[in-house]
Residue, then its C-alpha position, 0 to 999 in steps of 0.5 A: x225766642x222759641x214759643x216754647x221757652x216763652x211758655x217756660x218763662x211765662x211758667x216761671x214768673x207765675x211760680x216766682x210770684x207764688x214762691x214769694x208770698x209762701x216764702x214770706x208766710x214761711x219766713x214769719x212762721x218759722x220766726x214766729x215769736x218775733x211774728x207774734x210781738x209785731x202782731x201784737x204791737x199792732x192789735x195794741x195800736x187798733x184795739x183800743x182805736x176801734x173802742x174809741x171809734x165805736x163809742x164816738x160813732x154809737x153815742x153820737x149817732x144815738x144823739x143826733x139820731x135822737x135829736x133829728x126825730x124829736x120834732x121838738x128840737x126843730x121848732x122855731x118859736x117867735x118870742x115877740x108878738x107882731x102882725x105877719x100876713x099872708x105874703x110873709x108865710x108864704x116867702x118864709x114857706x118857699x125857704x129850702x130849710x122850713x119843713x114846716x109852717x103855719x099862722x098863729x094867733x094870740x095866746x090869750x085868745x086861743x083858750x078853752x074849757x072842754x069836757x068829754x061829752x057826758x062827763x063832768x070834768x072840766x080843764x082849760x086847754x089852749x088851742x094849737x093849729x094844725x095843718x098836713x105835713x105837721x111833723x110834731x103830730x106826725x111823727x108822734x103817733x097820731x093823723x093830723x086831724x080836719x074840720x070836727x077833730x082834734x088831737x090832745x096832748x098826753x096831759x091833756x088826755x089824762x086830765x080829761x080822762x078821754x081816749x081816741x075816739x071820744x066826743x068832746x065839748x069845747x067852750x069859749x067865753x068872754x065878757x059883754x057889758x058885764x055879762x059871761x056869753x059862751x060859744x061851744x063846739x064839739x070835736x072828735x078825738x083823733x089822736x094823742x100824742x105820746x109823752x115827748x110831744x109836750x108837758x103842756x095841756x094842749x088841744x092840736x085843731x085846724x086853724x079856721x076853729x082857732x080864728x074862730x075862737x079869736x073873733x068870738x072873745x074879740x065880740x065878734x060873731x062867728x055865724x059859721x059855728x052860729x056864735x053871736x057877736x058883731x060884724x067886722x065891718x069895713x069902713x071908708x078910708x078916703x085919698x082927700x077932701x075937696x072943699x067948696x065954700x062961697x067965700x075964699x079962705x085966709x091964710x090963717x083959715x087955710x093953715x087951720x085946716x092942717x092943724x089937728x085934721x089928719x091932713x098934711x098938705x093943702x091946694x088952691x085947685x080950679x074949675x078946671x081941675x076939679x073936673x079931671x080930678x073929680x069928675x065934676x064942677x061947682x060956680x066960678x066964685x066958690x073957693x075950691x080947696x083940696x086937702x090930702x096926706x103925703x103918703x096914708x089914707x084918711x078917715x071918716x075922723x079926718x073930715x069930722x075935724x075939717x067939718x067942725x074947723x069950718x062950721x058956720x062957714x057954709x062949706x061943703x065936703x066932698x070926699x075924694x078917692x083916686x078914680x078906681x079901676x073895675x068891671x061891671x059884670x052879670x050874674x055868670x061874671x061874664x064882663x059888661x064894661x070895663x069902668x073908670x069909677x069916682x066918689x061923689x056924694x052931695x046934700x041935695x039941699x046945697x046943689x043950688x047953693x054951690x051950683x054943682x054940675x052933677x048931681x046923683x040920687x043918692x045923696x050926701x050919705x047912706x044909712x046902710x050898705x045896701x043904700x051905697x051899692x049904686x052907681x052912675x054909669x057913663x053916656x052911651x052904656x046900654x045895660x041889658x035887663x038883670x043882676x049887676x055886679x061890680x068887680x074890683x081887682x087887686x094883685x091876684x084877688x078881686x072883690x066882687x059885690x052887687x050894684x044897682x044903676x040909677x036911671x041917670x047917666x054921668x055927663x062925663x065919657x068914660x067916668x061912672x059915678x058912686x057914693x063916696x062912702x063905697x068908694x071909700x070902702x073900695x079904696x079900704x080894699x086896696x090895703x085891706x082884704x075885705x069881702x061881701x057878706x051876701x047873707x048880713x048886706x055888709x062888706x066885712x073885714x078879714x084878717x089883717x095878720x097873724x100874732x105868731x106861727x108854728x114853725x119846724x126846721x127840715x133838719x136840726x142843721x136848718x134850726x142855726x140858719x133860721x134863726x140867724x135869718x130871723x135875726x137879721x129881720x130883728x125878730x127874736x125866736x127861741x130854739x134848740x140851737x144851742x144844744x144842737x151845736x153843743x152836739x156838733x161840737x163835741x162831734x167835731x171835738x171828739x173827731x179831732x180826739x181820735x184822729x189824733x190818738x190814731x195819729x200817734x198810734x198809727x206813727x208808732x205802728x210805722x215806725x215799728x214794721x219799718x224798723x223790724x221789717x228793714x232789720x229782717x231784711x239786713x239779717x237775711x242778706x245771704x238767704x236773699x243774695x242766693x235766692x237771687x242766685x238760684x233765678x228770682x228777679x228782684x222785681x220777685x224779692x222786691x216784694x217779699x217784705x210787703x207781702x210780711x208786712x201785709x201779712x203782720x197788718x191783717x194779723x193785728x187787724x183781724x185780732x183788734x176786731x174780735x177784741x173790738x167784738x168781745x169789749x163792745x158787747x161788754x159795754x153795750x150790756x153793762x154801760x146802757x143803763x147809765x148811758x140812758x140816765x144821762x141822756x135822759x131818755x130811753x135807747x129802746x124809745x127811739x125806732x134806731x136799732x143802735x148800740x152804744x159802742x158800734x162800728x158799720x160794716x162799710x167802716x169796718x171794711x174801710x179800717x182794714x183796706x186802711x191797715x193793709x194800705x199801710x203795712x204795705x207802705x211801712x214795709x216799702x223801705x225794707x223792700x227798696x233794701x233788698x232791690x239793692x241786695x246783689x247775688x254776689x253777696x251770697x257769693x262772697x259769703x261763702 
């Protein structure tokens, strides 16, 4: 083949592929009744799928929409009350699905009386914590406020009369030995919230003012806000009790000892033992017992029992602590010696009796902690002139305190000596956080827990599996999941609605172009025979009924569409009103730009490629006919 007929028949190719699709176009004008009923048939199928469409896709999105930006339906609200320390929250805080968490504390706690300063009104408020990152305040149109601020609820606002900016005077109370005594604070309005937030009357602070409230009305004092009360004061908790009496003990006395006294378990223990266990040594003809628990602590109570079983007997007590690891360092907690530290406490006048090898200055008890706070350290230790400290680890903590050293040294290498009352107290530590108060002398106890907690879901789809998580700990919450999957349901029901309707209209549209499409092609039989005679290929013809069939699917779909249009912007005016009643709250409240029969742009776009794909498919049956139509059949015709 020359380079010139090539270009002839390249020429031709592109000529037939145009001739096709204007055949097909001239075909359905010049029959355009039928051309008009098959668009119809197929605007009929569409029209009232793209109104069922846009309704699920407005009312839905509206919904969830609303939903999702209301914090409210994202709280997890425990409905029992249970100690929660610091270890859970930070575990549930690391969780994927919490947006949000903070501690709590007891409701009956967390209620004041405030007024706005220079105002008369009074209301009782209860006090919410606060912190960064608290959605509810967040996105209810106010900051999170600090130290100083609050922010009110809308009913709390209006009942005080206050506004942003408003000083206001915040009173607890409680009653000591029959008499009101009364802590005030005053804290600057930040933020009201808007209406949706709550119906209650709510105060939002930070969580520090809300431990504060609860050590005051628990008689505690609150030396930061300058309210008075009493110390949480640490007391000893102790691992056993070593007895020593002069004469050995019965069988009937040594179960005794067990019954009514906190103490489970009872040893027989040697001189020898006695030195590795407690670092010291009593005369050969003592009796030496040991008493302990099988798993828990014990208290000054426990020994105050085992005393008085063993009164008249000339016992002496000596409480016992498992030897303590700590560090003796200076002023600028530069390390001086690590210590391996032991209780010892004995009353001065029975060291003779019980010939005890060591004996401390401090005697059997001390009235006040500063009296406790020496030691006994091991021979060999030189000490440079200057204030001490003893540093006590636990976990990723330490405790550190003030210590004195006593001019004795421990006869013992490597052991130092305390009373056993601050012994006790370190040994309170390793259970319960505790601390040194500098300005009272006193080692203070801190928060055992948190009664509750705030808490909110990332997304209301997190809101079903915190609370089945919380369910397997056998902790009851309260939620808005069932509603949440109320409105997951009917989007899936509602789905299922409409695939299925679409399923049966889109059947019926196949079954129409097919039959009208492959009986268009039997009519045409000759017309097609001589356009086969006159040079089209059949690869040409093959698609003169898809090209029909494309035309007739946009047709419909570009008339459906502009139904779709026209009835949507009827229902959006018309139906709004009720639609909002019956949601029960406003579309225009919600920062979403949505009506309620609305179909995206990317939706649209995909219902046409959608139309397109299969009208060309329906068609594909009539164009295999006309593959099979030969150029003699045209022949024999005529």
């Amino acid at each position: 083949m020359s380079i010139l007929e090539g270009k002839v028949a390249i020429h031709k190719v592109r000529r037939a592929k145009g001739s096709v699709l204007w055949l097909s176009w001239a075909d359905l004008r010049h029959e355009w009744i039928l051309t008009l009923c098959l668009i119809t048939a197929i605007t009929a199928v569409l029209s009232p799928l793209f109104i069922l469409f846009g309704l699920k896709y407005g009312l839905i999105t509206i919904y969830t929409h609303y939903m999702t930006q209301n914090p409210v339906n994202r709280e997890i609200r425990p409905l029992s009350s249970r100690s929660y320390d610091k270890a859970w929250f930070e575990e549930i805080s690391r969780r994927q699905e919490v947006a949000f968490v903070i501690p709590n504390t007891r409701q009956l706690s967390a209620t004041i009386v405030a007024h706005v300063k220079d105002k008369e009104k009074k209301e009782e408020l209860e006090l919410i914590p606060t912190a960064e990152g608290d959605p509810l305040i967040l996105e209810n149109g106010a900051q999170v406020p600090h130290s100083g601020e609050c922010v009110l609820t809308q009913y709390a606002a209006e009942a005080l009369e206050a506004k942003i900016g408003d000083t206001l005077v915040a009173t607890a109370s409680r009653i000591v030995k029959g008499k009101y005594e009364y802590g005030s604070i005053e804290l600057r309005v930040v933020g009201i919230l808007s209406l949706r937030a709550s119906v209650r009357k709510l105060m939002y602070v930070q969580l520090d003012m809300l431990e504060a409230v609860e050590r005051f009305k628990d008689g505690q004092a609150v030396p930061e806000l300058g309210w008075p009360g009493d110390l949480p004061k640490a007391y000893p908790q102790y691992d056993g009790l070593v007895v020593v009496t002069p004469q050995r003990l019965d069988e009937v006395q040594k179960r005794e000892l067990l019954i009514g006294t906190g103490f489970t378990k009872f040893e027989e223990l040697s001189n020898e033992t006695l030195l590795s266990k407690a670092g010291f040594q009593v005369s050969p003809e003592m009796g030496i017992y040991f008493l302990s628990t099988a798993r828990k602590s014990v208290g000054e109570e426990s020994l105050k029992n085992v005393k008085r079983k063993l009164s008249g007997k000339k016992a002496s007590l000596f409480p016992y602590v498992s030897p303590i690891q700590a560090q003796l360092v200076g002023p600028s907690q530069k390390e001086v010696a690590p210590l391996t530290l032991y209780a010892l406490s004995v009353d001065p006048k029975k060291v003779e009796e019980i010939g005890i090898s060591l004996i401390p200055r401090w005697g059997e008890s001390q009235a006040s902690t500063d009296e406790m706070l020496k030691i006994m350290l091991p021979p060999g230790l030189s000490i440079s002139e200057g204030s001490l400290f003893l540093k006590v680890f636990k976990e990723d903590r330490s405790l550190v305190f003030p210590i004195s050293v006593v001019s004795e040294r421990s006869p013992v290498e490597g052991m130092a000596f305390v009373p056993a009352d601050l012994a006790g107290i370190l040994r309170l530590y390793q259970s319960r956080d505790l601390h040194y108060d500098e300005s009272h002398k006193e080692f203070v106890l801190a928060r055992r827990g948190y009664a509750s907690f705030r808490m909110y879901a990332r997304t209301i789809y997190d809101v079903e599996g915190l609370r089945q998580f919380f369910e397997r700990q056998s902790l009851l919450v309260q939620s808005a999941a069932e509603e949440i999957r109320k409105v997951i349901e009917l989007t899936t029901y509602l789905d299922l609605v409409f695939w299925l309707i679409a399923a049966v209209g889109i059947s019926g549209t196949i079954a129409s172009l097919i039959a009208s499409l492959y009986a268009s092609v039997e009519r045409k039989k000759r017309e097609l025979g001589v356009l086969r005679l006159i040079g089209l290929s059949g690869a040409a013809l093959f698609r003169f009924p898809i090209y029909q069939g494309i035309l007739l699917g946009m047709g419909g779909f570009l008339i459906a569409i502009t139904l779709f249009e026209i009835f949507s912007v009827l229902i959006n005016s018309l139906f709004k009103p009720h639609v909002e009643r019956l949601l029960g709250f406003s579309l225009s409240a919600l920062s979403l730009q949505q009506n309620l029969c609305q179909i995206p742009i990317p939706y649209i776009l995909g219902a046409c490629a959608g139309t397109i794909l299969i009208a060309g498919c329906a068609a594909m049956i009539a164009a295999f006919r006309v593959n099979r139509i030969e150029p003699a059949e045209a022949l024999r015709d005529e």
